[in-house]
Each structure stands twice: as structure tokens, then as C-alpha cells.
C-alpha positions as CSV (number, residue, x, y, z in Angstrom):
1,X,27.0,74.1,-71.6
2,X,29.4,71.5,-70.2
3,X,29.5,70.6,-66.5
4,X,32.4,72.9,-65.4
5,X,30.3,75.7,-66.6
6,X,27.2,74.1,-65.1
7,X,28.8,73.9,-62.0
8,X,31.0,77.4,-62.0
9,X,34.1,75.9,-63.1
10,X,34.7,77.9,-66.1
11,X,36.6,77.3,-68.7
12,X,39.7,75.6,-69.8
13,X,40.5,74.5,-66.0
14,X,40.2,71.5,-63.9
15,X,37.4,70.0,-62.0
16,X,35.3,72.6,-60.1
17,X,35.3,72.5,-56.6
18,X,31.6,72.3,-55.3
19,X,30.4,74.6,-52.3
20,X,29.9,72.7,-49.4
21,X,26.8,74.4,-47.7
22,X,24.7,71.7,-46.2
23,X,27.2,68.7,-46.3
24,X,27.4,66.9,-43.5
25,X,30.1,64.2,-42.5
26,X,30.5,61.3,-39.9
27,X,33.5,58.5,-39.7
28,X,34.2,55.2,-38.1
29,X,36.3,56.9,-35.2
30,X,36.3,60.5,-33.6
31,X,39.3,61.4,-31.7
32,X,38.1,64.0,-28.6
33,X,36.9,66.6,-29.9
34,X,38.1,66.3,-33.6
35,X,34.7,65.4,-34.7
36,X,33.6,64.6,-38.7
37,X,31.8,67.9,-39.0
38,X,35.2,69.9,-38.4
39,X,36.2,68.8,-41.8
40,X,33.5,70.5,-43.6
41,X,33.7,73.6,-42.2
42,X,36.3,75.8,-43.6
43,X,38.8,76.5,-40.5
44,X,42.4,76.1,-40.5
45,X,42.2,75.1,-36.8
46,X,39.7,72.6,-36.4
47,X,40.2,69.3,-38.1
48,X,38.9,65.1,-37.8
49,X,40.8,62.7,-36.8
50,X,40.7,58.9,-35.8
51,X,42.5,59.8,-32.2
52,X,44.2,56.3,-32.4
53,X,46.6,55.3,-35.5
54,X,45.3,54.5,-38.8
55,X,44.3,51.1,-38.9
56,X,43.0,49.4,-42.1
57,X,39.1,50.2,-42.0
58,X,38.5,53.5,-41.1
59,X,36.4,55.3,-42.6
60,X,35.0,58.7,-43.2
61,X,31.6,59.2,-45.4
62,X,30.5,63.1,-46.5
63,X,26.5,63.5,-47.6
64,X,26.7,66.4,-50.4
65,X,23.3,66.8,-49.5
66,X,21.9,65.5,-53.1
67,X,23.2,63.3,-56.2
68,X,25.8,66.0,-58.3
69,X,28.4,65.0,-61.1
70,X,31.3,64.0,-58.9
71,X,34.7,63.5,-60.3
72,X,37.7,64.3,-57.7
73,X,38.1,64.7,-54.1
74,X,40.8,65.9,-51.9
75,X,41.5,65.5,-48.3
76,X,44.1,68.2,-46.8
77,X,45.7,67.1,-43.1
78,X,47.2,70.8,-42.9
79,X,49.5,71.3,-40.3
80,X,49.3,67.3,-38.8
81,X,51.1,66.8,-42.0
82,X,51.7,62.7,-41.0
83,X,48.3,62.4,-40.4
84,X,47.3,61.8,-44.2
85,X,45.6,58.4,-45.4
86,X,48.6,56.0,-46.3
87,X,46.2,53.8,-48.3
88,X,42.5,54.5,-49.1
89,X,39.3,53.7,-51.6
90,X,36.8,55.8,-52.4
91,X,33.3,54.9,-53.1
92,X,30.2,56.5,-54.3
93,X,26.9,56.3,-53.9
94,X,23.5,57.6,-54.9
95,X,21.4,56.5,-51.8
96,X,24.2,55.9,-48.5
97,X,23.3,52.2,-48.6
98,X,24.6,51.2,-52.1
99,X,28.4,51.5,-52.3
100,X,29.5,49.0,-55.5
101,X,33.2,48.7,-56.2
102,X,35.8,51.4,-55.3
103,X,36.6,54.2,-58.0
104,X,39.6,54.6,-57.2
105,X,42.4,53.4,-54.9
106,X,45.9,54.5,-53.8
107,X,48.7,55.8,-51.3
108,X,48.6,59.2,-49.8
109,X,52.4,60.9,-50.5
110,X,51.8,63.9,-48.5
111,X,49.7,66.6,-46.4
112,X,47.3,67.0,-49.3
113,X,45.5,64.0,-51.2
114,X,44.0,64.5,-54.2
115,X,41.9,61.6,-56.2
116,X,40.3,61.6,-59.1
117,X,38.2,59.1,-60.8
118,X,35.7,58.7,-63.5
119,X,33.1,61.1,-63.7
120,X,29.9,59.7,-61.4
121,X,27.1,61.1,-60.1
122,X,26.9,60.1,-56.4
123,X,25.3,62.1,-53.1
124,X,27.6,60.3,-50.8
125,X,31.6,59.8,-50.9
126,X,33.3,57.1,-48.7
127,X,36.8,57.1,-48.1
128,X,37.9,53.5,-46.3
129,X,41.7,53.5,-44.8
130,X,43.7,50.5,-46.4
131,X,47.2,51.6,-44.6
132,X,48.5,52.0,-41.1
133,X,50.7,54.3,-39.2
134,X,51.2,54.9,-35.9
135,X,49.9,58.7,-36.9
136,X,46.3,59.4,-36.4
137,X,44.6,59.7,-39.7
138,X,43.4,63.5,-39.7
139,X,41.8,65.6,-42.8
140,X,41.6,69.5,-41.8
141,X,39.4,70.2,-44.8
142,X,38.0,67.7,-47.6
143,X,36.5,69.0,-50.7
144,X,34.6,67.6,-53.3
145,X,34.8,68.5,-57.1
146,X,32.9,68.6,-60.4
């Protein structure tokens, strides 16, 4: 059985996108009441965000709540649509403590981000800002896939 099975992917598609019961989040910078949590928990409405612009160092980190084959992520800033990461790296890690080099880098186009790397297995995903705007960063809903 390969992984996308394994993980309720099926067949033939892309990546599986993992539930996100238990996950918890937490970032560098909450704006009001746009806490990390909002952007695990499903709602159009609710979202994070930095409350100040992006600045170079941000950062957001999401616990999946154990160590799972980890191999895209997205981050979706809905309806603040110039609120997405204009630069970012992503980093993995088994244990929250041990981060080693970024898996991937880049420059958010649009609303939704998507990134993909390598297949890892990792607990914990860290997203660090490497842009700026005078937007806030924000991410309605991020998702983790298999």
C-alpha cells in the first residue's frame, strides 16, 4: 500500500490532505483577535494574522500532533486576498526544537499558497516570512498534506 492509500488519498491523485483534529498552531505575532488557532479550524470567517505588515521573520508553526509523511502545505488568505506571504521557508521537524535547513522556499503569487517539497516525515511545520508588505500577513485556513 503506498502512502496516499495509507493516508486516504487514493489513487492516481495528488498528495492527501491530512485531517486536522488535534493540531494546534501559534505564530510570532497575533493581530487582535486573529489568533493562530483560527487557522486550524475550518471557518471561512475567522482567520490569523500578524496585525502589523509582513516584515521578514514572522513566523507561524502548526503541531500535527505526531510525526506523519509530510509532503505539501498550503496556506489560503481567503477573502484578505493581499494578505498572502510574499516570501516564505518552510521547515520541518520531528521534535519542535530541531528545525535543519528550509525545504523549500519561495514567493506567494496569490490568495492561496501552495508548497511542496520532498517527502519528510516531521510533527511540526514552520513557515518564516522572508518578504514585506504593508498588508498584514493573514492565512484563513492552512492545510497540511501527505
Amino acid at each position: 500500500m503506498d502512502l496516499l492509500n495509507a493516508a486516504g488519498g487514493g489513487t492516481g491523485g495528488g498528495p492527501a490532505l491530512l485531517p486536522r483534529a488535534g493540531w494546534t498552531a501559534s505564530a510570532s505575532a497575533s493581530g487582535g483577535s486573529d489568533v493562530a488557532a483560527n487557522m486550524l479550524d475550518g471557518a471561512a470567517g475567522s482567520r490569523w494574522s500578524t496585525g502589523v505588515p509582513m516584515a521578514a521573520g514572522q513566523s507561524v508553526t502548526v503541531d500535527t500532533g505526531a510525526v506523519r509523511p509530510l509532503t505539501r502545505i498550503t496556506m489560503d488568505s481567503g477573502g484578505s486576498a493581499g494578505d498572502y506571504a510574499r516570501g516564505y521557508q518552510v521547515f520541518l521537524s520531528s521534535d519542535g526544537a530541531s528545525w535543519g535547513s528550509a525545504v523549500a522556499t519561495g514567493s506567494g503569487t496569490g490568495a492561496l499558497v501552495t508548497v511542496d517539497f520532498p517527502l519528510q516525515n516531521a510533527r511540526y511545520v514552520k513557515v518564516v516570512q522572508t518578504g514585506t508588505s504593508t498588508s498584514w500577513w493573514s492565512i484563513v485556513e492552512f492545510n497540511a498534506y501527505s
